[in-house]
C-alpha angles and dihedrals in degrees: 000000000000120000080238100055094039089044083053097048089052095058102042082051093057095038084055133061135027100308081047107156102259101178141248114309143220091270096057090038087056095049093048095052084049088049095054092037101060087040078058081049108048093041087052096041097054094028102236084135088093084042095050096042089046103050081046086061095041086052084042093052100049098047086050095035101235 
């Protein structure tokens, strides 16, 4: 049996039948929104937003020489 074929029945095993895959919910979705959310906070808060996008154009420079 091919890695392909054995990869495919794999998934459609797991897309059919009663432990079939249903997503992620509100609830994860939520938690992740708060989760970010509070990362946007904290960078801002403490202002390592200028640190962080000038350490990203130092990288960028010197990758592009100038």
């Amino acid at each position: 049996m091919s890695k392909f074929s054995n990869w495919k029945n794999t998934v459609v095993s797991r897309m059919q039948g009663k432990n079939a895959d249903e997503g992620a919910g509100f609830v994860e979705y939520a938690g992740l929104l708060v989760l970010i959310a509070a990362i946007v906070t904290a960078v801002v808060g403490l202002g390592l937003d200028g640190i962080i996008s000038g350490a990203i154009g130092d990288a960028v420079a010197t990758i592009t020489g100038g």
